[in-house]
C-alpha positions as CSV (number, residue, x, y, z in Angstrom):
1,X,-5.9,92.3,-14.0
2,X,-4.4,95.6,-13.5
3,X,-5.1,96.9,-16.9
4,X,-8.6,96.7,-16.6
5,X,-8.8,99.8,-14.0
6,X,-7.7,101.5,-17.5
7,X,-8.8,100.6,-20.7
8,X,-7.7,104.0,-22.4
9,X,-4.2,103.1,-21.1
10,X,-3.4,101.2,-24.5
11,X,-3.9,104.6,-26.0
12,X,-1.2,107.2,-23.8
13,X,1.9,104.3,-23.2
14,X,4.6,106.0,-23.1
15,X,6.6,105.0,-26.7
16,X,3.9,102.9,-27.9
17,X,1.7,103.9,-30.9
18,X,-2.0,104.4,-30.6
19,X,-4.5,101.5,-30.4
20,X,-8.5,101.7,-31.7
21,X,-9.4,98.8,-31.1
22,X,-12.7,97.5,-33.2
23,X,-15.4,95.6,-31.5
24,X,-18.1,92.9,-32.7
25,X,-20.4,90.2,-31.1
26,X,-18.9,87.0,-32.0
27,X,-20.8,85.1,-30.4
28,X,-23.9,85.9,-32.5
29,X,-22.3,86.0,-35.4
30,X,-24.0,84.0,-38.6
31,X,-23.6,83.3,-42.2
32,X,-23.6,86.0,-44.3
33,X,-24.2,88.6,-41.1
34,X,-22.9,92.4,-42.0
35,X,-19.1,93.3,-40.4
36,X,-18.9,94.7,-37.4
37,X,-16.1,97.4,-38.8
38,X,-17.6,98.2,-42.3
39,X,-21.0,98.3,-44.2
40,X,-19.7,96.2,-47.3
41,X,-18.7,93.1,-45.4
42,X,-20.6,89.9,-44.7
43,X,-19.4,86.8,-42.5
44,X,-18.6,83.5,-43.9
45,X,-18.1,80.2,-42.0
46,X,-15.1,78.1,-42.8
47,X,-13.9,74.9,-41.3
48,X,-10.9,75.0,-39.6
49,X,-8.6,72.8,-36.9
50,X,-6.9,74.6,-33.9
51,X,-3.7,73.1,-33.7
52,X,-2.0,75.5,-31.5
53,X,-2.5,76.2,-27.7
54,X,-2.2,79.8,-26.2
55,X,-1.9,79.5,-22.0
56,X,-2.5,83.5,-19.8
57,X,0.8,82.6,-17.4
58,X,-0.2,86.1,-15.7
59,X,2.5,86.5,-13.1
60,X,3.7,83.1,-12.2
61,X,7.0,83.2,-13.6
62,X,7.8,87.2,-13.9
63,X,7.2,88.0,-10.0
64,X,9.4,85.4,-9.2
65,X,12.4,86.7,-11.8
66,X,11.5,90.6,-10.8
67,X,10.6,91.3,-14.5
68,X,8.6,94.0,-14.0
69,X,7.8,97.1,-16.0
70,X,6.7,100.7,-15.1
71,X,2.3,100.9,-15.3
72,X,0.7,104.7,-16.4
73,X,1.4,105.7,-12.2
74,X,5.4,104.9,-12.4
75,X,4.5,102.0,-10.3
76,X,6.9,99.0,-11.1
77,X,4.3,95.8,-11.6
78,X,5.0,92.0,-13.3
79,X,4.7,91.7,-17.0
80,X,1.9,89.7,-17.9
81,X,3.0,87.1,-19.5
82,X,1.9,84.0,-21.8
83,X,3.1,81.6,-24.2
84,X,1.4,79.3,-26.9
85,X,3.0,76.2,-29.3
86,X,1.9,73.3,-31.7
87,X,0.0,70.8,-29.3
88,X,1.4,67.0,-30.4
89,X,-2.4,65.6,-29.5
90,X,-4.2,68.2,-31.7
91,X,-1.5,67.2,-34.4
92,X,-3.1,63.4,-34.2
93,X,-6.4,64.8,-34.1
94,X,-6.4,67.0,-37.3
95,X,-4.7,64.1,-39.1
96,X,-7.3,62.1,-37.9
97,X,-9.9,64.9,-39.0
98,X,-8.1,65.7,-42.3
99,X,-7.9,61.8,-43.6
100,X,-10.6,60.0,-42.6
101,X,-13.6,58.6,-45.0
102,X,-17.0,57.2,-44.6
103,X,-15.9,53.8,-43.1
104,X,-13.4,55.2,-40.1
105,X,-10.2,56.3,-39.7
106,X,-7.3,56.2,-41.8
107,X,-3.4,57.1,-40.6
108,X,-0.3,57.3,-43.0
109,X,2.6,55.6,-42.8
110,X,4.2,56.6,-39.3
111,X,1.1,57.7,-37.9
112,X,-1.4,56.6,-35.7
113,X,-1.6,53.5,-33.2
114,X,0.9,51.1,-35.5
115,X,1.5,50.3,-39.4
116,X,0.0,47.4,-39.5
117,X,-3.4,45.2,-38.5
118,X,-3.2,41.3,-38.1
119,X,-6.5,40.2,-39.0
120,X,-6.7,36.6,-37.9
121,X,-9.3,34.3,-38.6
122,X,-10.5,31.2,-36.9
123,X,-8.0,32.3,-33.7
124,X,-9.7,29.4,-32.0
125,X,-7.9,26.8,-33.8
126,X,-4.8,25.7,-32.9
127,X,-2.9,25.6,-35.6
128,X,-3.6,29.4,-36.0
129,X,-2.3,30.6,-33.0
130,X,1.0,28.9,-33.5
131,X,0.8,30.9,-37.0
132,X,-0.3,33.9,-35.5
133,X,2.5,33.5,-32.9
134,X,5.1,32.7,-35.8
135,X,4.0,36.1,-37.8
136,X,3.9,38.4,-34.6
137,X,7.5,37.1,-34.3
138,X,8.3,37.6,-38.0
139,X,7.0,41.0,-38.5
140,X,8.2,42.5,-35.0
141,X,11.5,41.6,-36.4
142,X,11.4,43.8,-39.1
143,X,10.6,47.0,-37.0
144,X,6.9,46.7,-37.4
145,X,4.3,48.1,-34.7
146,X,1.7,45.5,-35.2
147,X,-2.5,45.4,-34.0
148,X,-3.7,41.9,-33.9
149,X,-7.1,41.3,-33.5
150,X,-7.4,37.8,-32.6
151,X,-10.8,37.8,-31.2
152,X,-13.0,35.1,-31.8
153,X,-15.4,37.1,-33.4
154,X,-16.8,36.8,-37.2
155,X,-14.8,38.0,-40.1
156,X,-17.2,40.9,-41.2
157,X,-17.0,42.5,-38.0
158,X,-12.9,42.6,-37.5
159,X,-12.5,43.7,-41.0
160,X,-15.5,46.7,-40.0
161,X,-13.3,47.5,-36.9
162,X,-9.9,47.1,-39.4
163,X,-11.5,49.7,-41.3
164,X,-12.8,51.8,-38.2
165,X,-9.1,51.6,-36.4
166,X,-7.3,52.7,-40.2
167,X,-4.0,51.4,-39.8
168,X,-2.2,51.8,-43.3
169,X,-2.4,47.7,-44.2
170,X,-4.0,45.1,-42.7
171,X,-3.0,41.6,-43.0
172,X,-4.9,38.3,-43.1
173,X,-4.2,35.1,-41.3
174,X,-6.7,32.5,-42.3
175,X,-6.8,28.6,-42.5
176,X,-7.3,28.5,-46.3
177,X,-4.0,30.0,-46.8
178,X,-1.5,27.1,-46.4
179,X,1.4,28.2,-48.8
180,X,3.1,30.8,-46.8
181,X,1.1,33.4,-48.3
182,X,-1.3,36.4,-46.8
183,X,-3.8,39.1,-47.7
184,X,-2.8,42.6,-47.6
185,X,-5.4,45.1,-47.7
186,X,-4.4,48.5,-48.5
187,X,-6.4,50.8,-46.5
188,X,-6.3,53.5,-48.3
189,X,-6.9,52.1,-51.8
190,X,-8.7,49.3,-50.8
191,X,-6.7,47.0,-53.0
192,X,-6.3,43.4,-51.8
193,X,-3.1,41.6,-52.7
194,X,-1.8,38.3,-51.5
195,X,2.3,38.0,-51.0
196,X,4.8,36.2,-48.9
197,X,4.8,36.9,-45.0
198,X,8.4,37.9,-45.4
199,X,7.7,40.1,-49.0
200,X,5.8,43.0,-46.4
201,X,7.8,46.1,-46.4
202,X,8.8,47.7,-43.3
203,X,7.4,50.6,-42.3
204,X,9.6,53.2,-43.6
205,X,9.6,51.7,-46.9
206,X,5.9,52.8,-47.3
207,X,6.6,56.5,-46.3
């Protein structure tokens, strides 16, 4: 980069104010270390998310557009340019960050994979993939992004990866339930209630 050949010329631009820049090693820097720009102050860590990206374009788009400006030698050179903005992935990874709990993840209403988790048990019989097949159908129709884990794997572990995945509910299929009714398990109270297949709220009505 240009500039580099002079650092003092942040301090003699022509219409710009004076710079004094302060310097401090980072890198090494520790709890309760002393400031680099004072005598009274001490570092303190904090936990933070970076959400935003910042990208160094350099000359890429200004050389090809002419937008140049004058350097300290009246020499017309390309603006250095860059950008930054909100990154959509770092948005799903600090709500991921900011809501989770001991047993996995945990999304709101809206967020995250889809709203809701069919839970089926005993997927190897039958009659519960025609019910399985039935509620897919049922719930689909209403708008709602659906996870089924029909696996034939024990109960414990698909409510553990229920749990792990965090959609907002998850609903279970099982073959004592033989009056219409299933279990919703609220994933971020915990609370189990049982209710009509067609009683489940569509997504937006849990926002």
């Amino acid at each position: 980069m240009w500039l580099s050949d002079r650092p003092d010329w942040w301090l003699c631009a022509p219409g710009l104010p004076p710079l004094h820049p302060h310097t401090a090693e980072l890198h090494g820097a520790a709890e309760d270390m002393g400031c680099g720009r004072c005598d009274e102050g001490r570092y303190h860590t904090v936990r933070a998310v970076e959400v935003a990206h910042v990208f160094e374009l350099g000359t890429q788009y200004s050389a090809p557009m002419n937008l140049n400006v004058p350097d300290p030698y009246s020499a017309r050179r390309p603006v250095h340019m860059a950008c930054s903005g909100i990154g959509i992935t770092r948005c799903l990874q600090t709500l991921a960050d900011l809501h989770r709990d001991r047993h996995g993840l945990r999304w709101k209403p809206g967020t995250g994979p889809a709203d809701l988790h069919l839970i089926v048990l005993r997927a190897d019989l039958p009659e519960m993939r025609q019910r399985t097949d039935q509620a897919v159908s049922q719930l689909q129709h209403h708008g709602i992004r659906l996870l089924v884990d029909d696996r034939h794997e024990a109960a414990g572990e698909k409510f553990a990866y229920a749990q792990l995945i965090g959609t907002p509910r998850a609903v279970v299929l099982s073959p004592q339930q033989t009056d219409g009714r299933v279990e919703v398990i609220d994933r971020w109270t915990g609370r189990h209630d049982t209710t009509p297949l067609d009683r489940i709220p569509a997504p937006e009505d849990c926002r």
